[in-house]
C-alpha positions as CSV (number, residue, x, y, z in Angstrom):
1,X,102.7,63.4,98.4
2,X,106.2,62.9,97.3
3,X,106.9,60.3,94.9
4,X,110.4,58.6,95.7
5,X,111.5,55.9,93.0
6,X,114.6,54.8,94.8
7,X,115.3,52.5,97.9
8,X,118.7,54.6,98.5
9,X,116.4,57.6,98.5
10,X,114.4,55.9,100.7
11,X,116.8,55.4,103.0
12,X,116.8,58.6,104.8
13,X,113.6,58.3,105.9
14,X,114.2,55.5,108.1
15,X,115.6,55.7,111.9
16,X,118.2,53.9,112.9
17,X,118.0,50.3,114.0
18,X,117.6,50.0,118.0
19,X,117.3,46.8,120.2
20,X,114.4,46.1,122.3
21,X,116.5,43.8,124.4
22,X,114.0,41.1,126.1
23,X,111.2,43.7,127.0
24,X,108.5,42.2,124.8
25,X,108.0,45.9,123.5
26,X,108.1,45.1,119.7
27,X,104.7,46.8,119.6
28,X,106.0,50.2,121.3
29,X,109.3,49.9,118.6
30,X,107.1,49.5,115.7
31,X,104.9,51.9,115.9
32,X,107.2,54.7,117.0
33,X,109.3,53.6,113.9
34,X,106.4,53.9,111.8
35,X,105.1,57.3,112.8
36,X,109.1,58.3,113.0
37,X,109.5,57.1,108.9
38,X,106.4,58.4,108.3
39,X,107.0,62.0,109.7
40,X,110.4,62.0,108.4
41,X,108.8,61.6,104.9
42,X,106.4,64.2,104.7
43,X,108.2,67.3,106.6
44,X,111.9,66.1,105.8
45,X,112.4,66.4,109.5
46,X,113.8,63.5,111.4
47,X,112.2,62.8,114.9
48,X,112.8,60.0,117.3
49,X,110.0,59.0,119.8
50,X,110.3,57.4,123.2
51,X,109.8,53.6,123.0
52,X,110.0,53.7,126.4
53,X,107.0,56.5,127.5
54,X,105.0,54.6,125.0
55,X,105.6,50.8,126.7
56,X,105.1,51.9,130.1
57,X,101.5,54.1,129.0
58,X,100.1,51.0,127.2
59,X,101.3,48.6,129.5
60,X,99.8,49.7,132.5
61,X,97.1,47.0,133.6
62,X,95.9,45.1,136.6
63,X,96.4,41.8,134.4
64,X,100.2,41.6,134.3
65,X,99.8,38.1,132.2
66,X,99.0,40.7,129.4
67,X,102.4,40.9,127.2
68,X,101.9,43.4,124.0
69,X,99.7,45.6,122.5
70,X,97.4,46.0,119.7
71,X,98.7,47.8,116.6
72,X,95.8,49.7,116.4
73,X,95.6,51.0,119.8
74,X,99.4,51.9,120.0
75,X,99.7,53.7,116.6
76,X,96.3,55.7,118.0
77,X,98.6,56.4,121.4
78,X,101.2,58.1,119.4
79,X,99.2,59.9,116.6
């Protein structure tokens, strides 16, 4: 794995900064983020997921009192 030493290398790797607005999605934003970063990091190629395909898949549920996800079960969703 490539070793970078600097934040302003760093940097690049990250996508930009989006707004969630009052969905309650934090889950969907941080994990497509993550995966995003991550990919960026090891190919060099910058991808941007859908925050919005990945919300609507997790949040489907007969209990609409449910708000949110898991970490582990939406960063399995988008790997």
């Amino acid at each position: 794995m490539t070793r970078v030493e600097d934040f302003q290398q760093w940097k690049r790797y990250f996508p930009p900064v989006e707004d969630q607005g009052g969905a309650n999605s934090c889950f969907a934003f941080a994990a497509c983020s993550l995966v995003e970063e991550l990919w960026c990091f090891l190919t060099g190629e910058r991808i941007l997921l859908s925050k919005q395909d990945l919300y609507s898949h997790l949040i489907r549920s007969e209990d609409e009192d449910i708000i949110g996800q898991y970490m582990q079960t939406v960063v399995k969703t988008v790997y």
